[in-house]
C-alpha positions in Angstrom: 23.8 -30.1 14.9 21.6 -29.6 11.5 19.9 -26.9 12.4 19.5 -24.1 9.4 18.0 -19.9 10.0 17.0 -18.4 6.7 16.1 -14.9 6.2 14.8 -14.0 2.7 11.9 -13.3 0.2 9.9 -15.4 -1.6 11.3 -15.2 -4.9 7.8 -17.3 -6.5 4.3 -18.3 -4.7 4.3 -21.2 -2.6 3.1 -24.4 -4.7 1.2 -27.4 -3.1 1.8 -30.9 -4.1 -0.7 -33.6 -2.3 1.1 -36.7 -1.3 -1.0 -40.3 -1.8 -1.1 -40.3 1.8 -3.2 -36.8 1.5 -0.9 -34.3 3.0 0.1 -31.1 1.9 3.5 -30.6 0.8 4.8 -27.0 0.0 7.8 -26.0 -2.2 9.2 -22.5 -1.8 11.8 -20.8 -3.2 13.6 -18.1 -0.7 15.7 -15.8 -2.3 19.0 -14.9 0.5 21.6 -12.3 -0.4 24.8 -13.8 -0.6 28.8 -12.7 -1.0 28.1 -13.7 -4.7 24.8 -11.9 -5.2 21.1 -13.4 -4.4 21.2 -17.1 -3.5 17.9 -19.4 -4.0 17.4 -22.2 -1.3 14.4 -24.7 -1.8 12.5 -25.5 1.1 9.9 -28.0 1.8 7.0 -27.1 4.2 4.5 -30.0 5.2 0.8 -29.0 6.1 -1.3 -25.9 5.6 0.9 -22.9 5.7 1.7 -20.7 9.0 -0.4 -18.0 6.9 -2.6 -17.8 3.9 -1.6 -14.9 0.8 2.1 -15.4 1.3 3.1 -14.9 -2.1 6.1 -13.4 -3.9 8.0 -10.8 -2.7 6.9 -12.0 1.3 9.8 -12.1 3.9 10.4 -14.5 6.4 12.3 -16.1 8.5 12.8 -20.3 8.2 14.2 -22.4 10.6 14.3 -26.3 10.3 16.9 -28.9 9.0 18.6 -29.5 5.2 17.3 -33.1 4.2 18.4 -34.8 0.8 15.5 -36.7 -0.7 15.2 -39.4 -3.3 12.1 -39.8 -5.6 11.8 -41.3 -9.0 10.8 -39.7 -11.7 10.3 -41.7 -15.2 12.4 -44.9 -13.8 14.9 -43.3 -12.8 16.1 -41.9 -9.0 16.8 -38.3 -8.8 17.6 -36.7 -5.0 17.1 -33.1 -3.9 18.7 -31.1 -1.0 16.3 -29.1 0.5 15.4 -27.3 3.9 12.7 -29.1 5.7 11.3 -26.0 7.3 9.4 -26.3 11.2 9.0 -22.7 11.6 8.1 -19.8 9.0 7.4 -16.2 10.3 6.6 -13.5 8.1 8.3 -10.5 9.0 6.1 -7.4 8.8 6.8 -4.6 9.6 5.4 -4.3 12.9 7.6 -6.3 14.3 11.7 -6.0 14.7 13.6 -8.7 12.7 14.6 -10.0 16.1 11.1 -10.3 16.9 10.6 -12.4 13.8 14.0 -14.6 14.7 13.5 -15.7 18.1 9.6 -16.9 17.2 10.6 -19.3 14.4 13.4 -20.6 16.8 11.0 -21.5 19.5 10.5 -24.7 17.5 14.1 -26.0 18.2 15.0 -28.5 21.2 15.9 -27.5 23.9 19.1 -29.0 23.1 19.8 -27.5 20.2 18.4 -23.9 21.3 20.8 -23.9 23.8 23.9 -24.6 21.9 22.7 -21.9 19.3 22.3 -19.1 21.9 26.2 -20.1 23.3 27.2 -19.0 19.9 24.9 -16.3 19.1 24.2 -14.4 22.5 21.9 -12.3 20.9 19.1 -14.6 20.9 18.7 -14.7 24.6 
């Protein structure tokens, strides 16, 4: 199952990249507390963001799949491992963190949501 849950901050603005084929493509940078201090994980977001203004500093919750790319850049081929977000919800606070959790999960298959809940009961 390649199914990843961040939690984190931005730790920059979003950036937007159009692709020849004229879709948006978002890079973010979400900053997760770690055993070894803050940890920054790229992810990818494709299409108009879930919300406009996100900007530094916002929290949210990701879920969606790691993906490593391959592009060229000056002749030669370079990859990237990223998380391919399908969910992003801001956590505010008028909402629990929980709240915020089970909403960007709702994008998940069935299959997958299913095993995740067996090993993390707290999502039912």
């Amino acid at each position: 199952m390649n199914v990843v849950i961040l939690c984190g901050q931005l730790s920059s603005d979003p950036r937007c990249t159009e692709l020849p084929s004229g879709e948006l493509r978002w890079s973010i940078e979400l900053s997760t507390p770690s055993a070894d201090g803050m940890l920054t994980v790229p992810v990818s977001w494709h299409g108009a963001l879930p919300k406009a203004g996100w900007g530094t500093g916002t929290t949210l919750y990701v879920a969606g799949r790691v993906r490593r790319r391959f592009f060229r850049v000056g002749g030669v081929t370079q990859s990237r491992t990223e998380v391919v977000a399908q969910s992003m919800v801001e956590l505010t606070g008028r909402g629990s963190s929980m709240v915020a959790l089970k909403r960007a999960l709702r994008v998940l298959d069935p299959h997958e949501a299913a095993r995740l809940r067996s090993v993390l009961p707290a999502l039912e």
